[in-house]
Every structure is written in C-alpha cells, then in structure tokens.
C-alpha positions as CSV (number, residue, x, y, z in Angstrom):
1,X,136.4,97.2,25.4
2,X,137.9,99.0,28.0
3,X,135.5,97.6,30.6
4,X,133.3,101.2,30.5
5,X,130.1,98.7,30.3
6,X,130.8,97.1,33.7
7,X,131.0,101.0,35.0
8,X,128.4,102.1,33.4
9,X,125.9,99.4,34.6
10,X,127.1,100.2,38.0
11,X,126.0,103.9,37.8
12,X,123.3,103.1,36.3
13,X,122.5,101.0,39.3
14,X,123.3,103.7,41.4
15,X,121.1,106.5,39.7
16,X,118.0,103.5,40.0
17,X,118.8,103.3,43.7
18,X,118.8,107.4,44.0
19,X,115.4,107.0,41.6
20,X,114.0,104.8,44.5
21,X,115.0,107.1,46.8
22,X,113.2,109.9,45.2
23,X,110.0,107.7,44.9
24,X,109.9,106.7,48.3
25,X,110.3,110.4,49.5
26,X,107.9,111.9,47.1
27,X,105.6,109.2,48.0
28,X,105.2,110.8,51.1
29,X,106.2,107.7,53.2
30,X,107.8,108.3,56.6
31,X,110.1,105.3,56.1
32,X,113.7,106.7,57.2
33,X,115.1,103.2,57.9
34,X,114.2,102.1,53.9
35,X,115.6,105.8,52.7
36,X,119.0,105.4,55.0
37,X,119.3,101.7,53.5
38,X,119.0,103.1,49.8
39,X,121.2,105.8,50.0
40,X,123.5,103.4,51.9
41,X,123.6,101.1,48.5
42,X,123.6,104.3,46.1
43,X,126.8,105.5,48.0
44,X,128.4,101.9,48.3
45,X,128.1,101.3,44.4
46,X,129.4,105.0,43.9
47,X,132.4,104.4,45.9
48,X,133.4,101.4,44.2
49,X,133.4,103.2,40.6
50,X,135.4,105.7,41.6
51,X,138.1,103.1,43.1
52,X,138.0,101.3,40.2
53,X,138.4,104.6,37.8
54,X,140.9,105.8,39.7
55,X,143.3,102.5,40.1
56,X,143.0,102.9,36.6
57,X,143.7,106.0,35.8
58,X,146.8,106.1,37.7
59,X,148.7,102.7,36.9
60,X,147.2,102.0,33.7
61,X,147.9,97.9,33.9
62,X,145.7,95.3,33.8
63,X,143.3,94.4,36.7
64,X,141.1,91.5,37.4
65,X,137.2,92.8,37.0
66,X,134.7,90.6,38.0
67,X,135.9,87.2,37.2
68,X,138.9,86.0,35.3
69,X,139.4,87.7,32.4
70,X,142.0,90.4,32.5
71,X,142.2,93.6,30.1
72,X,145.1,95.7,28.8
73,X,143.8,99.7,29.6
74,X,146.0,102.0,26.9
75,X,147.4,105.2,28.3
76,X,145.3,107.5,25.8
77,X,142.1,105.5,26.2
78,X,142.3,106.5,30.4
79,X,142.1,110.0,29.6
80,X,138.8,109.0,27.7
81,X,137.5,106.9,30.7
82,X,138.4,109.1,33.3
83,X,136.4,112.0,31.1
84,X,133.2,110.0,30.8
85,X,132.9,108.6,34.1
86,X,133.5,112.0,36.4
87,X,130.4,113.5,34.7
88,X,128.7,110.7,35.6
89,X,130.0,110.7,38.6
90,X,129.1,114.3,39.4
91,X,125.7,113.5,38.2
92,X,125.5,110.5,40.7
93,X,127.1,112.8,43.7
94,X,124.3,115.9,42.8
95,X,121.0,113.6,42.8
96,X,122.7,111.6,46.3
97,X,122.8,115.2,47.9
98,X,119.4,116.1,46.5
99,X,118.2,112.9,47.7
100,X,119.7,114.1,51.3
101,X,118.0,116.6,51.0
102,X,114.8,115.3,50.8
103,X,115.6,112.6,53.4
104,X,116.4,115.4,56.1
105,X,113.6,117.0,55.1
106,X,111.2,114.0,55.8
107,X,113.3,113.3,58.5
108,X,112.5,116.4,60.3
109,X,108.9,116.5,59.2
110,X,108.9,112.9,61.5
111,X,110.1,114.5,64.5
112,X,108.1,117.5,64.2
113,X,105.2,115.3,64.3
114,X,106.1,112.8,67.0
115,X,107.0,116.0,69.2
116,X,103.5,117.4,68.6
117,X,102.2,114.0,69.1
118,X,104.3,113.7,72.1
119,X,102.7,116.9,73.6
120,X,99.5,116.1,72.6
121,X,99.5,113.5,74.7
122,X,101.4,115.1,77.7
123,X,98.9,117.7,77.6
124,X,96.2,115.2,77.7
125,X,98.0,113.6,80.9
126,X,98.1,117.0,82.3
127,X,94.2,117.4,81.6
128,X,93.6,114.4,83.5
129,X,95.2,114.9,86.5
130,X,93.6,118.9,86.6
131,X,90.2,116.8,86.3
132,X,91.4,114.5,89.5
133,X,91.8,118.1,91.6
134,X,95.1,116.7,93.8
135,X,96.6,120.3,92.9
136,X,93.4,122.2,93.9
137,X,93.0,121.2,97.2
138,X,94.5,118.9,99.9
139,X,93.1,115.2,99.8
140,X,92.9,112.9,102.7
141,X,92.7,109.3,103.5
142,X,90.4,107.9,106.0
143,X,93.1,107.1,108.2
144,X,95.1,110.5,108.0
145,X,92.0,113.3,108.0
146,X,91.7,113.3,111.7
147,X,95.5,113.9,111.9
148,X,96.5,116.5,109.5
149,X,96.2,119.0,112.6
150,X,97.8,116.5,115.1
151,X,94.4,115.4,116.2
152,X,93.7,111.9,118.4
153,X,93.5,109.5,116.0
154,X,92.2,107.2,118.4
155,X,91.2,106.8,122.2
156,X,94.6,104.4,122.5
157,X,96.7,107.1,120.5
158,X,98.0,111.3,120.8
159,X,99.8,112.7,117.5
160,X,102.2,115.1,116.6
161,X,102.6,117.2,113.2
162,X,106.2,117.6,112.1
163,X,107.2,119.9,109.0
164,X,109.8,120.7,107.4
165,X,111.0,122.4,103.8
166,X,113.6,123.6,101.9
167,X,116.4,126.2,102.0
168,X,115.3,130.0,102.8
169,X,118.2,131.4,101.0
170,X,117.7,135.4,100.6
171,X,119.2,136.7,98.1
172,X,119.7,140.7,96.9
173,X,116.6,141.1,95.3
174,X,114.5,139.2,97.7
175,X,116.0,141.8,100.9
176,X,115.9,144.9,98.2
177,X,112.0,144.0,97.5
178,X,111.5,143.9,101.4
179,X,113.0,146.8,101.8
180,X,111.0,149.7,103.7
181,X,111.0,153.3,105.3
182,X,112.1,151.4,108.7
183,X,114.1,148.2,107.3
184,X,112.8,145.2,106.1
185,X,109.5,143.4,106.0
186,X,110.0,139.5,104.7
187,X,106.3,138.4,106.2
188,X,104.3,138.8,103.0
189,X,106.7,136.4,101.2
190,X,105.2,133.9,103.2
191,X,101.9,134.7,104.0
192,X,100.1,132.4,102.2
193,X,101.9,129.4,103.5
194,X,101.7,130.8,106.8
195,X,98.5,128.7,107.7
196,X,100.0,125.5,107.0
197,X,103.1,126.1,109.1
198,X,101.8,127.4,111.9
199,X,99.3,124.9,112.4
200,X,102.3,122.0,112.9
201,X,103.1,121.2,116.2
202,X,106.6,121.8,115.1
203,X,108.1,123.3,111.8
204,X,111.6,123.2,111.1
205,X,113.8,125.1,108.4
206,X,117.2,125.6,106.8
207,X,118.2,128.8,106.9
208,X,120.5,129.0,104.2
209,X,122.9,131.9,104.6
210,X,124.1,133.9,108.4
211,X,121.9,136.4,110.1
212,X,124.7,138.8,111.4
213,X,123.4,142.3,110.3
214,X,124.0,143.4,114.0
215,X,128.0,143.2,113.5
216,X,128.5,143.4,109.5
217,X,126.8,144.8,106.1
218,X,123.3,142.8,104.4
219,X,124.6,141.1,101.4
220,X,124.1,138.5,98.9
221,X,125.1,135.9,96.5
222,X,128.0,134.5,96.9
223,X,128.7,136.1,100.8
224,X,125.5,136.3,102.1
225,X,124.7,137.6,105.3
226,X,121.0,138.6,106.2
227,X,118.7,140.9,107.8
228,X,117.7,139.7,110.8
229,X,114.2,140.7,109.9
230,X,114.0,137.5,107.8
231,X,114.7,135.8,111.2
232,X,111.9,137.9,113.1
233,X,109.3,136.6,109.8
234,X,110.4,132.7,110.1
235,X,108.9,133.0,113.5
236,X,106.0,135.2,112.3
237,X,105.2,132.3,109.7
238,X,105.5,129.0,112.4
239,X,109.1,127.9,112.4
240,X,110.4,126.5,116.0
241,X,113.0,125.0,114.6
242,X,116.2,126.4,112.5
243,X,118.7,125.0,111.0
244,X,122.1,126.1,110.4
245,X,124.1,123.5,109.0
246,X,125.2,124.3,105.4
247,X,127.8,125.8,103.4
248,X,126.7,129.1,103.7
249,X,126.9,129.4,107.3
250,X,130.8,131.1,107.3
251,X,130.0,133.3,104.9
252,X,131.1,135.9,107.2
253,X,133.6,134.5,108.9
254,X,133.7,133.1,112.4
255,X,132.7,136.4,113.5
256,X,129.1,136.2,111.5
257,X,128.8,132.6,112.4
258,X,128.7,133.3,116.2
259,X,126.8,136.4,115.3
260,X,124.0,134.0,113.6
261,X,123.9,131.8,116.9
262,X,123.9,134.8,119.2
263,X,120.7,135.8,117.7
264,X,118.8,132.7,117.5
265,X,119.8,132.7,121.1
266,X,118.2,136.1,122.1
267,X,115.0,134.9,120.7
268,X,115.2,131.3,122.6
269,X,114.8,129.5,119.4
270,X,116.8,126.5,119.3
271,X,119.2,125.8,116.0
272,X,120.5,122.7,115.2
273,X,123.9,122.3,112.7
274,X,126.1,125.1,113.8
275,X,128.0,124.9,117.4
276,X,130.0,126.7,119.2
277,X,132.1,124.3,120.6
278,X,131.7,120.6,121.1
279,X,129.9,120.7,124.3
280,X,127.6,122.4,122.3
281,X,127.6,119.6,119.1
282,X,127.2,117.2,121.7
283,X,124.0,119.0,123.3
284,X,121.2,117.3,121.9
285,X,117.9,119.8,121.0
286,X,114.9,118.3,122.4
287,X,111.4,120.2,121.9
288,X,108.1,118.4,123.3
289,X,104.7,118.8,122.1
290,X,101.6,117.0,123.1
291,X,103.9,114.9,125.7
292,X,106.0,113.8,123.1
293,X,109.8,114.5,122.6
294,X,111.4,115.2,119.4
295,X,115.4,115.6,119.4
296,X,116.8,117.6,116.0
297,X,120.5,117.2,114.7
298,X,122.1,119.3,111.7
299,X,124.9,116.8,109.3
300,X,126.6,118.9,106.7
301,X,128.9,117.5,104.2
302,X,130.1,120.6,102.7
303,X,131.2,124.4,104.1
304,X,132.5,127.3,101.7
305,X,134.5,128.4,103.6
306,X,137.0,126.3,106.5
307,X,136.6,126.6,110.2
308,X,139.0,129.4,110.9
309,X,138.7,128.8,114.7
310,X,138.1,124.7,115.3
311,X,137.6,125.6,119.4
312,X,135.1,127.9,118.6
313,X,133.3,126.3,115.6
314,X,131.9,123.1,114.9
315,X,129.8,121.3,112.7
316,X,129.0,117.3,112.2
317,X,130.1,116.1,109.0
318,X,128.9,113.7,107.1
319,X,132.0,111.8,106.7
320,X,132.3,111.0,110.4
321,X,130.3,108.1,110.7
322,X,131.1,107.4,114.0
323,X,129.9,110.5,115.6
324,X,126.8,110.5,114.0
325,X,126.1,107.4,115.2
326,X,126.9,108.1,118.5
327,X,124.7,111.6,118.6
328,X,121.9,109.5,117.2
329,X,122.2,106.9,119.7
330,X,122.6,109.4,122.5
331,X,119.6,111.4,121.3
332,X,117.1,107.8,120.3
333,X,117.6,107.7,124.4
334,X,116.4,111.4,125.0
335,X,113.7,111.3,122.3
336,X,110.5,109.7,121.4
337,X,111.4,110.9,117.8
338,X,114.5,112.1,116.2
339,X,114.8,114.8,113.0
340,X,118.0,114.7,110.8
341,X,119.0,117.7,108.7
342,X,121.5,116.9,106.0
343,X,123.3,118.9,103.9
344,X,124.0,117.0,100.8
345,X,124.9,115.9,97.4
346,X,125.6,118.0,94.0
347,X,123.7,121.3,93.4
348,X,121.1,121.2,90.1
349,X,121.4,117.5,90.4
350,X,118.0,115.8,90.6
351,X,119.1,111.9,90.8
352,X,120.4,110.8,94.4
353,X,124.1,110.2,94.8
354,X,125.0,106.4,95.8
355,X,126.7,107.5,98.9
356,X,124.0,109.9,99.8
357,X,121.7,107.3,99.5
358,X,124.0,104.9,101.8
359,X,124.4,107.5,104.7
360,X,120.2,107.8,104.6
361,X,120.0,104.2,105.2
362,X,122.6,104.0,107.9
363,X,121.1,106.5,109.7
364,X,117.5,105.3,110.0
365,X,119.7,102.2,111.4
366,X,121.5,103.7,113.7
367,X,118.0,105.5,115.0
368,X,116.7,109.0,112.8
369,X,113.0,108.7,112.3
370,X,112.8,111.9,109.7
371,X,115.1,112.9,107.2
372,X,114.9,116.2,105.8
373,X,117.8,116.8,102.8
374,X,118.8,120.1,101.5
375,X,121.6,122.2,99.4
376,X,120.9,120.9,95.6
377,X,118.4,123.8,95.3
378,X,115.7,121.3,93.7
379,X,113.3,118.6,94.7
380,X,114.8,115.1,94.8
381,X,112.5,111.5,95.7
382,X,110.9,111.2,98.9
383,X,111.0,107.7,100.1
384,X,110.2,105.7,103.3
385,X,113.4,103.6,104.4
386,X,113.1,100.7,106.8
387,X,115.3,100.4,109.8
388,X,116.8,97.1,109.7
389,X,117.1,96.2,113.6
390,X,113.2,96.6,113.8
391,X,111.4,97.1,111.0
392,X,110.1,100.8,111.5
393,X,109.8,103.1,109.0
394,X,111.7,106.7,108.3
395,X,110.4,108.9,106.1
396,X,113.2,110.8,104.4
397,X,113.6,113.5,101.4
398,X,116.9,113.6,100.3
399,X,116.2,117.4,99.5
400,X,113.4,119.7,98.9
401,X,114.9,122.3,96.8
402,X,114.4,126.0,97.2
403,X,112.1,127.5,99.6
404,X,112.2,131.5,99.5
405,X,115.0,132.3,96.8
406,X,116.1,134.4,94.1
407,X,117.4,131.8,92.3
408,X,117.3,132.1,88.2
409,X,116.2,128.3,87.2
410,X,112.8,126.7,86.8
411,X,114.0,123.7,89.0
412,X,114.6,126.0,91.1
413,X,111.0,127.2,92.0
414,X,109.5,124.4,93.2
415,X,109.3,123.2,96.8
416,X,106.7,121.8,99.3
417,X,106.1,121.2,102.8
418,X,106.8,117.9,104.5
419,X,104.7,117.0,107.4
420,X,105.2,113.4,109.0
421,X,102.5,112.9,111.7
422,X,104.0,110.9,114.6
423,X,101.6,108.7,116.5
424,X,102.1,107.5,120.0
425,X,100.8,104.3,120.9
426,X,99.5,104.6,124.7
427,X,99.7,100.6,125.3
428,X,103.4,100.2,124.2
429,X,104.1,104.2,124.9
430,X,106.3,103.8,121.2
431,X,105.9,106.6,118.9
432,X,106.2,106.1,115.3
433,X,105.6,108.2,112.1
434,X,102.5,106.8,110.5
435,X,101.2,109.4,108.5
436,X,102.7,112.1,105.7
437,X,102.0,114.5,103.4
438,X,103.7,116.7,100.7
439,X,102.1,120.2,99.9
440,X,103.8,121.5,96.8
441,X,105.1,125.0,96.7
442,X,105.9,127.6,94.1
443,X,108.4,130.4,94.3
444,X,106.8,132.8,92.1
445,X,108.3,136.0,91.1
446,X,107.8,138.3,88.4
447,X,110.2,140.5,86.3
448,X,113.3,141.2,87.7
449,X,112.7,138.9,90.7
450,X,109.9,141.5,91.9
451,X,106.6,140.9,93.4
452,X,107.9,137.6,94.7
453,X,105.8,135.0,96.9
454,X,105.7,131.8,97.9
455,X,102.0,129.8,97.0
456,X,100.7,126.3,97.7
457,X,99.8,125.0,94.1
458,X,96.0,125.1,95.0
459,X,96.8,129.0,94.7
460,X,99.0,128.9,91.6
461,X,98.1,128.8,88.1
462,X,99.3,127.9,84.5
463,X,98.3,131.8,83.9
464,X,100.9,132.3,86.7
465,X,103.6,130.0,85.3
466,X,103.7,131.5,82.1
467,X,104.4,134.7,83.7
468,X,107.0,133.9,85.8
469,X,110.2,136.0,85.7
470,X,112.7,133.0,85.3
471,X,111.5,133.8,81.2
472,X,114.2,137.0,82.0
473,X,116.3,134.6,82.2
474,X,116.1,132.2,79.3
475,X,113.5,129.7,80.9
476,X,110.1,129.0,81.2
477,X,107.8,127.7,83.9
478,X,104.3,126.0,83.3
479,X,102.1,123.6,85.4
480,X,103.4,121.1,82.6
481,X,107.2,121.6,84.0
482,X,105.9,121.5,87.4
483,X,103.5,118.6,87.7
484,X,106.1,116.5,86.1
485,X,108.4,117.3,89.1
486,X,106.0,116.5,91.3
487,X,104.8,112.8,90.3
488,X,108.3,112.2,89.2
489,X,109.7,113.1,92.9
490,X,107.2,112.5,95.1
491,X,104.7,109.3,95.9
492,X,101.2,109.7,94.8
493,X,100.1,108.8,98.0
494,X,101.3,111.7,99.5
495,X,101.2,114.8,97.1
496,X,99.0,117.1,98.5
497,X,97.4,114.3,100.4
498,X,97.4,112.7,104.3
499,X,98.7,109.5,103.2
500,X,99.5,106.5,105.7
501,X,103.2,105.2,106.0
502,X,102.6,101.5,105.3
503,X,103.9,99.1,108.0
C-alpha cells in the first residue's frame, strides 16, 4: 500500500469535523468559540495531508508515517496519489469555506443582536433618567436653594454667584446669520440663556477669536476677526468678565490684538489673558460684588500665531511656572477669591492630558479657587481638587467645550454653564466656594448652520437632536449622544442641580 489509507482517514476526519461544523451552525447555536475550535482542527488535519502529499510527490523516497515502518512510494504510483488526493482535497477546502460562510454569518447574526440588545438597554437607561426630570428642570439641595441667586445662606454668611462657560468662537455662518439692514444682531443667539447669566453676580467668558472690525475686514475660520456687535451682545446677555487668552487672539496680527483690547477698554469691561505689556500682565483684575473680591487671570499654553512685538504683547504661559505662581500669590493677597482661565490641552480630545492635570493641581496650591479650561472645543471632567497647604477645595473644569460656534461635530454642541457660589464666613471673614452647579447647554442649529441658538437642555428635545444640522455633515445628535456626555463628564451632584462642594 502506498499509505493512501492513513490519508484517507485523515480527510475523512476532516470532512467529520466540517460535518460538525455544519451541525452546530444549522443548529442554530450561537457558539462561535466551539465553531472557531472545529474549523481550527478541520484546517490543522488539512494542512498536514497536503504536507505529507506533497513531500511525496516531489522526492518520491521513503518517509517515516506514524510509527516505524517505512514504505518505498514508486514514481508512477505518485502521479496516482497526487490525483486522488487534490479532489479530495478541493472537496475538503470548498465545504471549510462553506463552513466560513456559515460561521460569519452566525457570527454577525450575534453582534447584530447584542447591539440591539445593547441599545435596548441604553435606551432603557435613557428612559430612566427622563423619568428622574434632572434635564427638565434645575434641582436643588437643601443647602444650595437659597444660594443659586447668591442669596444669604445664613445670618453668619453673604454669597456670591460665579459663572463661567465655554469658548464663543463666531464663525462665518454664525456673523452671516446675524447679519441685518444695519450690521449685526448676535443677541437672539443667546436669549434663552440670557436669564441664567445675568442673574450671576459675575459671569465670565472666553472669547475665542479678536474683535477688531474697527481697523480690519469680519472674517472667519481659520483668521477670525469679529464684529464688534458680538462684543456689544456678551454684555447684553450678563458677561462682566472676558477673556482673551487663546490661540486665536493674533489672528490679526498685533495690530487686531491691540484693536481687541482697545475695545474692551472703551466699554470699561475688564479682560483677562491678553496684555499689552508687562505692567499690564502683572495688573491683577479685581471685580467685587456683595463685599467680596474676586481677582481673574488668563494662562494660555498655545498661540497661532507668535508675538510679533514682545514689548507690546504679552500673555502668561503655561509653561512658566514660576510666574504663575507668583501672579497667584500676588493676587490670593488682593482677593477673597481667585478665577483661572486656561487655555489647554489637545482639541477633539475628551480624556485630560497628564500635564494638564499636574498644572490644575499646582495651581489650586499655589492659591486659584476656580478653574475654568477651554480650547478642546468639547466638555472634559469637572472635578473638585484639594489644596494641599489647607485643605480647601477648587472647583475646576478642565474645559467646557463650545459655547456659541459653528463648529461641524456632535462633541462639539454641547456645553453648560458653571456657577461656583462663594460663601463668606462673617466670623473668620474667609470665603470659600461651597456650592456648584452645571446647566447643560446645546448649540443647536439647523441646515446649513442656520437658525442657530444656544438652549439649556430643559428647552431642548430629542425631536430637536434629530434635526440638528451637524446630520449635513455626516453626524448625528440625539439626547442619547448627549446625556452620555453629560454623566460621563460631569458629577451627578451637580448636573443641572445646586450641589454642595463637600469639605
């Protein structure tokens, strides 16, 4: 015998394995691992009779099979072996590709179902937290009600409100939607948060691009440079506060830059992260409410475009640690509170850099009390750090994304307000931030970035989500998407709620 028994057993062994195979998948079972592990022996069997058949075929000598025994294999009687054992072969390679097939067919009738499972049960979760009502209507603790306006919380203690939010960065269509007979109206981008910001005792924002129409051409992405009658609705909406500390802020050159400063100026609203000089950096911005004094610095780590003119243009950068120590330390002595705006990190990127992270803890040491982060252009965590020297607590978002944009993304879209009440202590005369909440915030636009508004998510809607204009561009928006931002970002305790810091 030429051995053809010993091959033969072994397809046949194969073909069994392949009949299992079919079995188990016409069975119906969703058992990948057991079809992987069959088709795994079917090929491993195959493999070897084709080695063997083909060491044959092309020395013709004698070769050790399974034991001891050794056989001569004539020249004319490979020809015969070779013959026989590709068409079984071929039969064993068609039913393994059929049986692949099948496999990737279950395979994908598995996932389909765990995805449907898997939104099943996401859709549930939504359900549920719809029939809690946080994203209705804002929620208070016992504690925190008789604050959320900056009320006395007690007969020992005054309060302060302090908001801030994310980057106002107008782009073309948001300043060609505003567009009118006379120039531009930006206030009913804003009117419904309008309310809310107003009613802090101080709200702070990053303008995100120069406001030097009085000297050079309204543009856009990527050289913005913006009417001034956004400016003119910031103030409309509550803003006291601007900052100007980010990478867009030499868009036009040292000439818009100054521009951009010379109006805030002529409206006597203090900015914060864009100087002059360094007698300006060095000037700390104090604004008092209620008694108490709140200093605000700008930190950016990042500028598109260099300092042309380093004696008439300055910023603080994040990489010198020194001098942001020594501002905070400077300004801890002016201020019962101090505000940090950072400009940090990688755009799109919703997971905290290490070093972004390390610079947040350093300075609530060396003495900032709120953090507000911007520039990635979507919401990151919101956490309370803990100063080491004496245990108080900072407050700090490391950013919160968009606030009025034209941006193209679903991340993109969603925003909130930060408000930190600050409570003063009339024994001990220390004021500390005791109390937060978290309104979330939808850019909502439709069609070609038209009919855009901002809304607080007790005014928005899943009917509203799936209308959203980011579908132009090859995304979607729902409630789903933008409830999971939310919990994933922001501590229950304070979404859409007055929550207290804990001590």
């Amino acid at each position: 015998m030429k051995r053809l028994d010993d091959i033969r057993r072994l397809l046949i062994r194969a073909g069994e394995r392949l009949g299992d195979i079919r079995r188990l998948l016409f069975g119906g079972e969703e058992r990948l691992d057991d079809i992987k592990s069959l088709l795994i022996g079917a090929e491993s069997i195959l493999v070897i009779a084709v080695v063997v058949l083909g060491y044959r075929a092309i020395y013709g000598e004698p070769m050790k099979w399974l034991g001891d025994e050794y056989q001569e294999i004539s020249e004319d009687a490979v020809e015969d072996v070779v013959r026989s054992s590709v068409k079984s072969t071929e039969y064993v390679i068609d039913a393994a590709e059929a049986a692949g097939a099948e496999a990737r067919k279950v395979t994908t009738e598995y996932q389909t179902a765990q995805r449907q499972a898997a939104l099943a049960a996401e859709a549930e979760r939504i359900g549920s937290l719809y029939d809690t009502g946080w994203w209705s209507s804002a929620d208070f603790d016992e504690a925190g009600e008789t604050l959320y306006n900056g009320g006395a919380a007690s007969p020992d203690e005054t309060s302060i409100t302090i908001l801030g939010t994310g980057d106002n960065l107008v782009h073309t269509r948001i300043y060609e939607n505003a567009r009118t007979d006379s120039g531009y109206d930006f206030t009913p981008y804003y009117e419904y948060l309008k309310e809310f910001i107003s009613s802090a005792d101080i709200a702070t924002v990053n303008q995100e691009s120069p406001i030097a129409t009085s000297i050079l051409p309204v543009s856009g992405y990527p050289e913005f440079n913006t009417p001034e009658d956004a400016g003119y609705a910031l103030l409309d909406t509550g803003f006291d506060v601007i900052n100007e500390g980010n990478n867009h802020i030499m868009d036009q050159g040292t000439e818009g830059a100054l521009a951009t400063l010379d109006f805030w100026d002529s409206l006597g609203v203090p900015y914060v992260g864009f100087y002059r000089n360094e007698a300006d950096r060095d000037t700390i911005r104090v604004v008092e409410r209620k008694g108490i004094k709140v200093a605000f610095l700008g930190i950016v780590e990042m500028l598109n475009y260099p300092l042309y003119d380093s004696n008439t243009c300055k910023v603080i950068w994040t990489k010198d640690e020194d001098r942001i120590r020594d501002l905070l330390t400077k300004a801890s002595s002016m201020a019962d509170v101090v505000v940090v705006h950072v400009h940090w990190g990688e755009e799109n990127e919703s997971e905290v850099e290490d070093h972004v992270r390390e610079l947040a803890q350093k300075m609530v040491n060396w003495g900032a009390d709120i953090i507000y982060g911007n520039h990635p252009h979507l919401l990151r965590d919101i956490e309370i750090l803990t100063r080491e020297s004496d245990g108080k607590k900072c407050p700090v978002a490391y950013s919160l994304g968009n606030f009025l944009n034209g941006q193209t993304n679903p991340w993109q879209m969603v925003t909130g307000l930060m408000t930190v009440t600050c409570v003063r202590n009339q024994v001990t005369g220390e004021v500390d931030p005791q109390f937060m909440s978290f309104l979330p915030v939808i850019m909502h636009y439709t069609g070609n970035r038209s009919n855009g508004k901002l809304y607080p998510i007790c005014l928005y809607s899943s009917d509203m989500a799936a209308s959203h204009g980011v579908a132009n561009y090859g995304s979607s928006l729902s409630m789903s998407y933008i409830m999971n931002i939310l919990t994933d970002k922001v501590p229950e305790e304070y979404r859409n709620r007055v929550g207290r810091i804990p001590n």
